[in-house]
matplotlib code that plots the C-alpha trace (Angstrom):
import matplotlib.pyplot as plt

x = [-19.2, -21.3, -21.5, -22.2, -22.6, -24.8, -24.2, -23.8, -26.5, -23.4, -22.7, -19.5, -18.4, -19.7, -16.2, -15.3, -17.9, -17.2, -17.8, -16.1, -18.2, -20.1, -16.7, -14.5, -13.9, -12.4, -9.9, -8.0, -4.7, -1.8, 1.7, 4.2, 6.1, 6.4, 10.2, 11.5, 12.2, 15.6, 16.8, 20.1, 22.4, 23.0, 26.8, 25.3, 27.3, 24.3, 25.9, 26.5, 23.1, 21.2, 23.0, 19.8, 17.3, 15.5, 16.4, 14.3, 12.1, 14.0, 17.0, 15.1, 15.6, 13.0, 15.6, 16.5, 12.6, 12.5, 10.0, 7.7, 6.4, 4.4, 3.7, 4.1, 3.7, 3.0, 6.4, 5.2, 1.8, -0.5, -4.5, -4.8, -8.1, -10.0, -9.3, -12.1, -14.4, -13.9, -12.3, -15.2, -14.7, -12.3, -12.4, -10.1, -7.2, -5.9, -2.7, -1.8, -2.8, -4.6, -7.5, -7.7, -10.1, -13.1, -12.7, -9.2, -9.2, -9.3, -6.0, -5.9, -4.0, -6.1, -7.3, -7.9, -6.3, -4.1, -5.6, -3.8, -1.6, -2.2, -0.3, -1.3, 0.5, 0.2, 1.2, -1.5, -4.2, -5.1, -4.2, -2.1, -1.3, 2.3, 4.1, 3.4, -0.3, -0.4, 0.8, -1.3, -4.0, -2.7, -2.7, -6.3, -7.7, -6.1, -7.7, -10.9, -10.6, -9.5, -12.7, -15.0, -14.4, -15.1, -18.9, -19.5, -21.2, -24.0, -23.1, -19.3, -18.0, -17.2, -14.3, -14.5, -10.9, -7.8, -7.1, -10.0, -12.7, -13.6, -11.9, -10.2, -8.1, -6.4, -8.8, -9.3, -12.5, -13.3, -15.7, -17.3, -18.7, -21.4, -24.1, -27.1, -27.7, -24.8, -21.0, -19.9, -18.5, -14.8, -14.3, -15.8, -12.1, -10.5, -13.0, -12.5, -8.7, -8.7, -11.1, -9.4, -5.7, -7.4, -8.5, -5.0, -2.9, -5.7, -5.3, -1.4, 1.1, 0.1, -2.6, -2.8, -5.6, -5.8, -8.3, -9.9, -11.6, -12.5, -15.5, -17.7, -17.3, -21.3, -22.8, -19.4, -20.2, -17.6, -17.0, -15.0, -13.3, -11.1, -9.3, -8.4, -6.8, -8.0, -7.9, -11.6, -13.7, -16.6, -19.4, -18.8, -19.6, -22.6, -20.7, -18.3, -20.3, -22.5, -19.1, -18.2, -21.4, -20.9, -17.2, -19.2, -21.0, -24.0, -26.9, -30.8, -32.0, -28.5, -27.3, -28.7, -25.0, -24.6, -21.6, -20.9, -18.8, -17.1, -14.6, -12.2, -12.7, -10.9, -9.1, -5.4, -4.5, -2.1, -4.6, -7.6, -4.8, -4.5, -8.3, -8.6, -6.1, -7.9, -8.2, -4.5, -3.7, -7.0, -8.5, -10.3, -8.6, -7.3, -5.3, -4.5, -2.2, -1.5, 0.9, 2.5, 3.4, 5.5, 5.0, 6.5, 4.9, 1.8, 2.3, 3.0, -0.3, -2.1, -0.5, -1.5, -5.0, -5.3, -3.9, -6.7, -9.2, -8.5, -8.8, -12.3, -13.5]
y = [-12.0, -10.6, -7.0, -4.8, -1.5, 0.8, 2.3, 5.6, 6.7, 6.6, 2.6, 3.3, 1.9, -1.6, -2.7, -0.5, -2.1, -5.9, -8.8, -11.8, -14.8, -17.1, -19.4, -16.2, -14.1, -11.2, -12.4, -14.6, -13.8, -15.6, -15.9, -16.1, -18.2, -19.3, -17.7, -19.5, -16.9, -16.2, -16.7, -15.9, -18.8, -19.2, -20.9, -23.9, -27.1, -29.1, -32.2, -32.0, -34.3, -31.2, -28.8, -27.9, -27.6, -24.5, -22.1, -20.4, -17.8, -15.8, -16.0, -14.1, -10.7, -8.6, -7.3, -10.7, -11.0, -8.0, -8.7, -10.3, -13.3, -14.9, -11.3, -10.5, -13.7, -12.4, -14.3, -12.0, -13.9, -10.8, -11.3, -8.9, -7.0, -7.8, -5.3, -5.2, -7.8, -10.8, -11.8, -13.9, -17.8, -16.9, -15.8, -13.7, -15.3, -13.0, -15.2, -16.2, -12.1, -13.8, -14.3, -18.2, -20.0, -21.6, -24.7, -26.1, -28.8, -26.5, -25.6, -24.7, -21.6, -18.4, -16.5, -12.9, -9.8, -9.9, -8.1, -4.6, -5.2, -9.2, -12.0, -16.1, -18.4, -21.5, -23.0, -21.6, -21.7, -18.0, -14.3, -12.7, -8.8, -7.3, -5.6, -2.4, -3.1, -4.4, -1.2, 1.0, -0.7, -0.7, 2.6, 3.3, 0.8, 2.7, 5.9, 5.2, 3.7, 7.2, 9.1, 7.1, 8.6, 11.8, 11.9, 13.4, 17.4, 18.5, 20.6, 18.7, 17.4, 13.9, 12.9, 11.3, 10.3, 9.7, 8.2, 9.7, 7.7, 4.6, 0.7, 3.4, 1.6, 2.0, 1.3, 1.4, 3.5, 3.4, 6.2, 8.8, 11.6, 12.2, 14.9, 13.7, 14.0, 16.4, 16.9, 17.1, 20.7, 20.9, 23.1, 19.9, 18.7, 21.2, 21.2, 17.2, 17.5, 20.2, 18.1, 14.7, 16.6, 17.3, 13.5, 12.1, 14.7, 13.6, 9.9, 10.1, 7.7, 5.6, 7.2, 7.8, 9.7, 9.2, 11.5, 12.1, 14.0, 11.9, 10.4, 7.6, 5.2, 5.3, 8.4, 10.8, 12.4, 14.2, 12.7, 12.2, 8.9, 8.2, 5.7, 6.9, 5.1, 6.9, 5.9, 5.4, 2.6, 1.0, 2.4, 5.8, 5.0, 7.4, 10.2, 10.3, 10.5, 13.2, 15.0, 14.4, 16.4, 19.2, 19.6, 20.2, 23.1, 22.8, 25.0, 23.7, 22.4, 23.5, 19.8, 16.1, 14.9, 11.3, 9.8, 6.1, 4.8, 1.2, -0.2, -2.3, -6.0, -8.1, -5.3, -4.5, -0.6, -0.5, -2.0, 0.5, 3.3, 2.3, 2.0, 5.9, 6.8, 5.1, 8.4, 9.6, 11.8, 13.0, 16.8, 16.7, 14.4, 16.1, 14.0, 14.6, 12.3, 13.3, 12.3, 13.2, 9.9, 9.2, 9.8, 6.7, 4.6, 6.1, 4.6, 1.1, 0.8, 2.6, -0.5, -3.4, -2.1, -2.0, -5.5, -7.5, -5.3, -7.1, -10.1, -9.8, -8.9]
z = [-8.8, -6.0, -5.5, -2.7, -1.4, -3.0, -7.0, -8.4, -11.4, -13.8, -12.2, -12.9, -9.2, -8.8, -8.3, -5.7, -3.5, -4.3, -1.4, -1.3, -1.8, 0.9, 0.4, 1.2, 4.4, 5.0, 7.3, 5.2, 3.5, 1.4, 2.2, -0.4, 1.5, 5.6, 7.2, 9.9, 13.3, 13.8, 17.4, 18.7, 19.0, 23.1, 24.3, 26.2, 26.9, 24.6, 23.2, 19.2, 18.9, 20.5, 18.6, 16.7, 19.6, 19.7, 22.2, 25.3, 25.0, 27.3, 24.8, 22.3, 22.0, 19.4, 17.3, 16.0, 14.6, 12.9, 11.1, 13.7, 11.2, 14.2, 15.6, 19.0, 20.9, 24.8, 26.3, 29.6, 29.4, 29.6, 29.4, 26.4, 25.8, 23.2, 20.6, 17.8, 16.6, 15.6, 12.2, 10.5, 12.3, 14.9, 18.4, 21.1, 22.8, 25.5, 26.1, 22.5, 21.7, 18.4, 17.0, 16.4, 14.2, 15.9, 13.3, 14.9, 12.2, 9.3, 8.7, 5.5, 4.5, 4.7, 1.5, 0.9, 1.9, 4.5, 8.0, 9.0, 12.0, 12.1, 11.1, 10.6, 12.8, 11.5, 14.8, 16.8, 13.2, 13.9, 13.5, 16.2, 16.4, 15.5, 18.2, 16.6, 16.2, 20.0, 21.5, 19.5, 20.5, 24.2, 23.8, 22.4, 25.2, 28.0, 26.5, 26.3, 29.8, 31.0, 28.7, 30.2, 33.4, 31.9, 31.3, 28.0, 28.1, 25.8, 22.8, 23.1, 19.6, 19.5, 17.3, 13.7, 13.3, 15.3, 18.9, 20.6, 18.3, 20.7, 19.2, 16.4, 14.3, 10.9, 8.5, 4.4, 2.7, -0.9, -1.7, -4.3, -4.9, -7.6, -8.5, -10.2, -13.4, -13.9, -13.7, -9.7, -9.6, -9.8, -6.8, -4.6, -5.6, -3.7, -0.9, -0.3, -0.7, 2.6, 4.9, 3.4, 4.9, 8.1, 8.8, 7.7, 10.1, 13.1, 12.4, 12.3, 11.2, 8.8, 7.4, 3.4, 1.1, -2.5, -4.8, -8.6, -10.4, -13.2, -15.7, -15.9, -19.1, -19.6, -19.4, -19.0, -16.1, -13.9, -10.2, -7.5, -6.6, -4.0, -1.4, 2.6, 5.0, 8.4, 12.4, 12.6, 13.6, 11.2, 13.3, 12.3, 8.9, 8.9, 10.8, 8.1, 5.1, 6.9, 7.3, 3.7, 3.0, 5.0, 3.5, 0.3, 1.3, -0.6, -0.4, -0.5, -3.3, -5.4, -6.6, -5.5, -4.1, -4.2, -1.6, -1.4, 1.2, 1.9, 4.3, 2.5, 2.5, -0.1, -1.8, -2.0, -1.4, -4.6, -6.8, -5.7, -5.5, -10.2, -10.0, -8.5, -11.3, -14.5, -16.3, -15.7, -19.0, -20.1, -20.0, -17.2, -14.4, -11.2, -9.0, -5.2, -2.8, 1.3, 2.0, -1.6, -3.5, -6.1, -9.7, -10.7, -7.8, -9.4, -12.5, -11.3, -9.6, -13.3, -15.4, -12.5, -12.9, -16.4, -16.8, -14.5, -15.8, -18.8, -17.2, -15.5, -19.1]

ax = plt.figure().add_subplot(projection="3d")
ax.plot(x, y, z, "-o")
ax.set_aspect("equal")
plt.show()
């Protein structure tokens, strides 16, 4: 399997950082199965033969499709800005609000993990946004509109996370901490637990960090792994590690640090959340979830990890 992303001297991290394959992209997701939209029935005087036919749009009212599976179709026919790039093969539909594959005749059933805030029509072969993802975005759009008409001063900080980072959106980081050649001091744990709090209350709802201090299978060395879900945008990739860094406090020449970052691409948030928690029950693991989560939800994703583990063996 092809890996990416850069590795740690201990290589205990390769899978954080895997690719998909050339086959794969990133966009791609399976359904379990395909519902059917409810729509509320309408008194007409249709003869029993029409008795089936499909109401008008106008009939449908949101709360009937709570669960939006062909997202929020734009019945008002708004020309939606695009929001972010591209999914791999598709491009920007501002009236179908989707991203649509360029390759109308493939119409195979996407692979992968599903995208945050999107959903696969098959009717119109393409991704289009949730109502929930659709005003968020709404929302970000119409603030960077307003920032851009304030020029930006010298000297004036520039955000990392939250609303005010330009195309922010809710995105998934795998990452570590090392020092080389040593065990990563245990008070970086509580440093990265306090800056980690700070991103998830400016990102808002939504947003999720898990954290450990655990060991490498190799060479036993003491690190810190963990899995954020954060209102950022890819391009502040660098910004972030650089504030990672300075969260650390470290002093000239006092330890080679060693952070990895990678936005999710195939991997599931439950399965990396068992992955962060691989040493659960020994000496030296710390643990640390903001929001607090579940012990027993904890546990769940610890067993689902071991198990294909096994597998990939």
């Amino acid at each position: 399997m092809a890996t990416g992303g850069s590795r740690d001297e201990d290589g205990e991290f390769g899978y954080l950082f895997e690719d998909s394959s050339e086959d794969d992209d990133d966009s791609d997701y399976d359904e379990d199965s395909t519902a059917t939209r409810t729509r509320r029935t309408v008194r007409s005087n249709r003869s029993e033969a029409n008795s089936d036919a499909e109401p008008p749009l106008e009939a449908v009212r949101p709360q009937d499709a709570p669960q939006e599976e062909d997202g929020h179709p734009n019945v008002e026919g708004v020309l939606y800005v695009q929001p972010k790039a591209p999914f791999v093969g598709t491009y920007w539909s501002p009236v179908a609000n989707a991203f649509l594959r360029i390759d109308r005749d493939n119409t195979s059933k996407p692979r992968g993990g599903r995208p945050q805030g999107y959903v696969f029509v098959c009717s119109i072969n393409g991704f289009r946004r949730t109502l929930a993802q659709t005003l968020l975005d709404e929302q970000r759009i119409a603030q960077d509109a307003r920032n851009r008409q304030q020029p930006h001063r010298p000297g004036q900080a520039q955000a990392i996370f939250g609303a005010e980072v330009p195309n922010a959106t809710l995105l998934e980081i795998s990452w570590y901490i090392s020092a080389c050649g040593c065990h990563a001091p245990r008070q970086w744990f509580r440093l990265m637990s306090a800056a980690w709090m700070t991103a998830v209350d400016d990102s808002g709802d939504g947003a999720q960090v898990m954290m450990s201090y655990e060991r490498g299978e190799r060479k036993e060395l003491g690190h810190l792994q963990g899995i954020s879900r954060v209102l950022t945008h890819e391009s502040q990739k660098e910004r972030i590690r650089r504030w990672m860094r300075a969260a650390l406090m470290i002093s000239s020449g006092q330890y080679r640090c060693k952070i990895g970052i990678n936005f999710f691409t195939n991997q599931e948030w439950d399965f990396m959340g068992g992955y962060v928690q691989k040493d659960m029950g020994k000496a030296h693991y710390l643990f640390f979830a903001y929001p607090t989560l579940p012990e027993s939800k904890l546990m769940i994703f610890l067993t689902h990890v071991h198990r294909i583990e096994t597998e990939f063996c």
